[in-house]
C-alpha positions in Angstrom: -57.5 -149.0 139.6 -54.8 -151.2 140.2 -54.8 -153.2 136.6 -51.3 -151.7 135.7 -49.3 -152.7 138.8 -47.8 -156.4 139.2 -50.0 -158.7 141.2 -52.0 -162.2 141.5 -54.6 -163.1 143.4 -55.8 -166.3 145.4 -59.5 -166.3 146.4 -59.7 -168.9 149.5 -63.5 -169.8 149.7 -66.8 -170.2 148.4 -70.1 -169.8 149.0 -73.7 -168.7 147.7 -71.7 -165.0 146.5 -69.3 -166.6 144.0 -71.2 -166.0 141.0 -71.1 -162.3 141.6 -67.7 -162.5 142.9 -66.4 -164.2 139.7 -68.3 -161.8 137.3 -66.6 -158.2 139.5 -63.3 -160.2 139.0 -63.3 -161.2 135.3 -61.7 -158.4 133.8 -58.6 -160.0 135.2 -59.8 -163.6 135.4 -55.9 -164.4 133.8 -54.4 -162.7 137.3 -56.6 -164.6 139.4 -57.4 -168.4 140.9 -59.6 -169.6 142.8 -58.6 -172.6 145.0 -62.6 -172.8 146.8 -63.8 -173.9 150.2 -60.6 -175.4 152.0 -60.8 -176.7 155.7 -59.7 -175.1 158.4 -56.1 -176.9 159.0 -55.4 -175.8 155.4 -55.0 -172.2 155.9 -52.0 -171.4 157.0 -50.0 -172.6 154.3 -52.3 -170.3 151.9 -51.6 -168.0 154.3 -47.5 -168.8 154.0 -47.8 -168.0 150.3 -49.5 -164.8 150.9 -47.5 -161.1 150.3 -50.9 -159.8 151.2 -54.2 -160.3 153.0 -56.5 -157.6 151.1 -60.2 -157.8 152.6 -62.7 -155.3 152.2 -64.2 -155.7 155.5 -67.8 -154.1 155.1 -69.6 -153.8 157.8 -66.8 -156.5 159.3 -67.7 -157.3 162.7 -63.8 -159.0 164.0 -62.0 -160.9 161.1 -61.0 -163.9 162.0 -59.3 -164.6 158.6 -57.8 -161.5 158.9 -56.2 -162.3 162.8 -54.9 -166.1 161.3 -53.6 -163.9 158.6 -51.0 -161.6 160.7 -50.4 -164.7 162.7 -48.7 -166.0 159.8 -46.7 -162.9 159.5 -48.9 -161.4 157.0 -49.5 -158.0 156.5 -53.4 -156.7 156.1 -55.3 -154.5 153.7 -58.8 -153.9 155.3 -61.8 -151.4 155.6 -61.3 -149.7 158.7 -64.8 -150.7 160.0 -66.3 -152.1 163.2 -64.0 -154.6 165.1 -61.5 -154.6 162.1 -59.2 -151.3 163.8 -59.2 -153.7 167.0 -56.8 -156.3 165.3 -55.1 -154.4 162.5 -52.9 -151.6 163.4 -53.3 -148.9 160.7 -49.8 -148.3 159.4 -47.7 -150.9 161.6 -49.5 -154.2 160.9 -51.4 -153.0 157.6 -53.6 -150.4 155.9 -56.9 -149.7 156.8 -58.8 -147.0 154.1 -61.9 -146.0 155.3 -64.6 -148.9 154.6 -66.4 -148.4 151.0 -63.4 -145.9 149.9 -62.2 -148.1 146.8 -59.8 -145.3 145.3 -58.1 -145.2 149.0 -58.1 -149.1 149.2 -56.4 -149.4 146.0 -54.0 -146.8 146.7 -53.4 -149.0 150.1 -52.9 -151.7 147.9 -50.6 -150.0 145.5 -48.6 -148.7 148.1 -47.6 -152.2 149.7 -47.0 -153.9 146.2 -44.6 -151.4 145.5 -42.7 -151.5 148.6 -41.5 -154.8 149.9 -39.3 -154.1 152.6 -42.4 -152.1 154.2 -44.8 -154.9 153.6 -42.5 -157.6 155.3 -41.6 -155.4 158.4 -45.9 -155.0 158.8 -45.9 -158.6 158.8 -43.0 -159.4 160.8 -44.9 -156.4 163.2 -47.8 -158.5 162.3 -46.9 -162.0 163.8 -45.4 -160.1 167.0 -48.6 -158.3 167.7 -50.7 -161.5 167.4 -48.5 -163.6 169.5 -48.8 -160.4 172.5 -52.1 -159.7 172.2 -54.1 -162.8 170.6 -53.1 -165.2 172.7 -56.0 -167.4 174.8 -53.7 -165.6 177.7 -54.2 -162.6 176.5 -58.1 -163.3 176.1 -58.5 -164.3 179.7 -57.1 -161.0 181.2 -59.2 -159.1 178.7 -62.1 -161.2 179.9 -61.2 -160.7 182.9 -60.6 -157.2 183.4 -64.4 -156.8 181.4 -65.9 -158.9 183.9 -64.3 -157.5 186.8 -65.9 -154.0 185.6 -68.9 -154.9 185.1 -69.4 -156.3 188.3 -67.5 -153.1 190.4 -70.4 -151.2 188.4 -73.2 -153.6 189.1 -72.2 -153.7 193.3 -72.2 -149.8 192.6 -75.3 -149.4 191.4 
């Protein structure tokens, strides 16, 4: 779907699903590298390299690639699935196509190749709404806040 627009891809990681992942992406094995299992401190200079974090996100339960990615001010592709809509902000810090929709994730795609300007204001948006709202601050309170609920409910009941 996409195999006439301009791009390269960097596949970070490995694991017992590269086979298959290899085979879906030869057709444009010349467009794509794969740099393999890389330790945690690595990251965010792949990240820093990055135009784009595209993730599929089935049946994706938070992301935490995809949270390091907009903290390097990196916009987000992603199936809107389970926590995924938490941490990505459909349309202001990426695109989220409905999980398992692969003509709507590649027009997502599309869409932020083709437009630079939009793709570096989503990440700039990106980095900003991470350092608000994904902070170990920002945890706390929300912790906080649950906890406090559930035990106002508890006393009530």
């Amino acid at each position: 779907r996409l195999g006439d627009a301009p791009w390269q891809m960097l596949v970070v990681g490995d694991g017992p699903a590269r086979g298959a992942v290899t085979t879906a992406l030869a057709p444009f094995a010349a467009r794509i590298r794969f740099a393999g299992e890389r330790a945690a401190e690595a990251m965010p200079a792949f990240y820093a390299a990055a135009d784009l974090l595209v993730w599929p996100a089935i049946r994706e339960a938070y992301g935490m690639a995809i949270l390091e990615a907009q903290a390097a001010g990196v916009p987000v592709i992603a199936g809107r699935t389970g926590g995924v809509p938490d941490i990505v902000r459909d349309g202001d810090t990426g695109l989220l196509p409905p999980e398992g929709d692969a003509a709507a994730f590649a027009d997502a795609v599309r869409a932020l190749l083709a437009d630079p300007p939009r793709r570096l204001a989503m990440g700039t948006r990106a980095l900003q709404v991470v350092a608000a709202d994904h902070t170990l601050d920002a945890a706390g309170r929300t912790l906080d806040a649950a906890l406090a609920r559930a035990m106002t409910a508890r006393r009530a009941a």
